[in-house]
N, C-alpha and C positions, 0 to 999 in steps of 0.2 A: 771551821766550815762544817754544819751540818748534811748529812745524806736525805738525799732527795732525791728520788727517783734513782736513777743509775748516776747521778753523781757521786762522789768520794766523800768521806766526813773532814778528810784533812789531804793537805797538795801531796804528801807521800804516796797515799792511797793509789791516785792516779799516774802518778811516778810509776809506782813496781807494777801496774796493770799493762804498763806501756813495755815495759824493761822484759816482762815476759812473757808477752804479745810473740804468740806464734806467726803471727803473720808479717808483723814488722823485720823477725829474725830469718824468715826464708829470704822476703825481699833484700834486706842486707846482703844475705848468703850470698844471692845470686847474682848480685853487682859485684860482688867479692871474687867470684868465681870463672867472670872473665879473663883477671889476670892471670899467668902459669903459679905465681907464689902460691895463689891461696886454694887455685885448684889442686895441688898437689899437699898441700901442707900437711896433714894427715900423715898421708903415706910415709914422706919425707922423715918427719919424727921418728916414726915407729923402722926403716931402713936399716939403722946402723947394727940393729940384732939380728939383722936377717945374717948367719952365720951355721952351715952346718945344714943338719934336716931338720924341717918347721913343719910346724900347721898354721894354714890362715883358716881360721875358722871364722863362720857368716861370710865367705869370699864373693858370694852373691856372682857378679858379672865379672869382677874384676879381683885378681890375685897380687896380692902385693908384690909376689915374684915369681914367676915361670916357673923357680925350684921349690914354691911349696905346693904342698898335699893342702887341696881345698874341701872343704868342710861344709856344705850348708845342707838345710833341710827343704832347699829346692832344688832337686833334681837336675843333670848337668842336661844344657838344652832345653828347660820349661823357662816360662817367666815369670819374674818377681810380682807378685801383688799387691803388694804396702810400699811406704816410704820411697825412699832412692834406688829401691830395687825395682819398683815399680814399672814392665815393661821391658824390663831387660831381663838378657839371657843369661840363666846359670852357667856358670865352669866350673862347681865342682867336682872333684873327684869321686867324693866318699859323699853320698845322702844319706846324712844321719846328721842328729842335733848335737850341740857342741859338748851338751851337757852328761854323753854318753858317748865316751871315747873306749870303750871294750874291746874294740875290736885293734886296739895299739895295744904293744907291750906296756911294763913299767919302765921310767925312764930309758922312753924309746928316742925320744925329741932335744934337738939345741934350741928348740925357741918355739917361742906362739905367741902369734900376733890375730886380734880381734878391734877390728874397726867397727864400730855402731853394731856392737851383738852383743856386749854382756848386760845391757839394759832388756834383755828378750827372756830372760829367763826369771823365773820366781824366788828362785832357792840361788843369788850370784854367790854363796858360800861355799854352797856345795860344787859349783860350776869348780871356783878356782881348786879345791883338793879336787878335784879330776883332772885338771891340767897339771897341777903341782905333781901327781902322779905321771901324766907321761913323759912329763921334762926331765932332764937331767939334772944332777946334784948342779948349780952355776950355770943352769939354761937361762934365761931368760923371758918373761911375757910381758907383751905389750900391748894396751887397750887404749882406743879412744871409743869415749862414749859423748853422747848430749850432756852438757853444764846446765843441770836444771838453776842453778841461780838465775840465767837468761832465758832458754828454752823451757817450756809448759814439756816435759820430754811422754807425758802420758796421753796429752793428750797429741802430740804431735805424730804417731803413730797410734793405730791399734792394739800390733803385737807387742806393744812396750809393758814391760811389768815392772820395773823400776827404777828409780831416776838417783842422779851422782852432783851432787857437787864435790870441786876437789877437796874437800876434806873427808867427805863421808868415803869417797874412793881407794885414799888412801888408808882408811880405819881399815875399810872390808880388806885390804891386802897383808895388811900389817897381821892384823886378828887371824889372816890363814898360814903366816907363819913367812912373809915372801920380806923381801930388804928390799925398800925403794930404792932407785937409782936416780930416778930423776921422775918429775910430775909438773905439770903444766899445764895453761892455755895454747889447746892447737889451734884454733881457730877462734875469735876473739868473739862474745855473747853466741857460741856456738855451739862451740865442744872443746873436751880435755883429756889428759893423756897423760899416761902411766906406765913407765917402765920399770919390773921389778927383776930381781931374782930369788932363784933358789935355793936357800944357802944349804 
């Protein structure tokens, strides 16, 4: 099949044009997200480390647990601008970005957990030795980010600056020195999720 016009040269073309169709993937989401499974699903994953004192960092509106220290760079009480923040109101605690934890000790933390915010930063290497710094030796961190294999994850947000499939996910943790424990599909052409440690 040759290309013409905005046609495809070959049936795959228009396959992977469909497959990471920003727009096909919210509408998905959002029939998805009727049920309690798959509204929760996220959180759910990332639960089981909640253990001890944590940061949710990018906690935006919502905190994965009353007992963590939230983290975002909008102000507790303004509204989100972008994305799923969009509108809603901040709870976090501490306005400052995830990427400049100074104001914690060194292993001050049992855990951190980040939902849709390590795709927000430029440098996610440098993020993770900053968290690896205030975890404890066998803390724990746990991310879900966009699965750009299905999500466009740059252009589906503005403030997005870099995009994850689970494989490159799991490189960036591995190359900062962390033991996976487990990696996954959280949410199916959605997003993925990664729980490591600190050994």
């Amino acid at each position: 099949m040759k290309k013409i016009g905005n046609y495809f040269k070959k049936e795959e073309d228009w396959i992977d044009k469909i497959k990471r169709s920003n727009f096909v993937r919210k509408v998905e989401l959002h029939i998805r997200l009727i049920f309690p499974y798959y509204r929760n699903r996220e959180r759910d994953l990332l639960l089981p480390i909640i253990k001890g004192k944590g940061l949710d960092i990018g906690c935006g509106s919502e905190k994965i647990s009353f007992d963590c220290i939230g983290i975002d760079i909008i102000p507790r009480g303004q509204k989100g601008k972008f994305g799923s923040q969009k509108g809603k109101i901040s709870v976090a605690d501490y306005n400052i970005s995830g990427d400049d934890l100074r104001i914690f000790n060194n292993e001050e933390f049992d855990f951190i957990v980040a939902k849709h915010n390590l795709e927000h930063y430029l440098f996610p290497e440098k993020v993770l030795q900053e968290w690896k710094r205030v975890i404890k030796k066998g803390g724990k961190i746990g991310v879900v980010v966009p699965d750009d294999k299905y999500v466009n994850s740059i252009k589906l947000d503005p403030t997005h600056k870099v995009c994850f499939t689970l494989e490159s996910l799991e490189k960036l943790f591995k190359d900062a020195g962390f033991i996976i424990l487990e990696a996954g599909v959280a949410i199916k052409h959605w997003s993925i999720y990664l729980i490591a440690e600190k050994p």
